[in-house]
N, C-alpha and C positions, 0 to 999 in steps of 0.2 A: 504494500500500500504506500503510494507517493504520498511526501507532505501537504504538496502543492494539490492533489487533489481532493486530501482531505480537508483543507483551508478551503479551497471553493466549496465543496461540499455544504461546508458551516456555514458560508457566506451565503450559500441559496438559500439554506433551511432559515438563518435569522431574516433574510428578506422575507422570506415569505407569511415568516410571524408578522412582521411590521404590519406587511397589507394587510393582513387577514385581522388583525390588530385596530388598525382605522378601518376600515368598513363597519365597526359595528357602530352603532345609531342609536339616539337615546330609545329608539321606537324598539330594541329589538334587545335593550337590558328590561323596560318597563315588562315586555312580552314573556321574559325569563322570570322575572320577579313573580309576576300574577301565576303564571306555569306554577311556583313551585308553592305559593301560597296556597293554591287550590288543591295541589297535593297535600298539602298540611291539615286543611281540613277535612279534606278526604279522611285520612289515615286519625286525626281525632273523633269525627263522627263514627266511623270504626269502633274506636276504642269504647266510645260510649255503650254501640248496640254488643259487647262481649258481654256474652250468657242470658241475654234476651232471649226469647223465644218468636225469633221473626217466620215461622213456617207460615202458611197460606191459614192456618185455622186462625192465627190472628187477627187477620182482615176479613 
């Protein structure tokens, strides 16, 4: 393995962190954020229905 093609190697991968870096958009953290809030409540409404009896003779 050449030095000099390991150097560029690293050079393409941190370019390509950069871009991939700025592209993201305040529109596409807010997207993430709601994403994972929603999973949060998910996984707590969960935690509430543990050892309910949710079968169909409930309703």
């Amino acid at each position: 393995m050449d030095g000099n093609n390991r150097e560029a190697d690293m050079t393409a991968i941190a370019s390509a962190m950069s871009r991939a870096i700025r592209s993201i958009t305040g529109a596409d953290v807010l997207k993430h954020f709601l994403f994972f809030c929603g999973a949060g409540i998910l996984v707590f409404v969960l935690s509430l229905t543990y050892g309910l009896d949710l079968s169909s003779g409930l309703f």
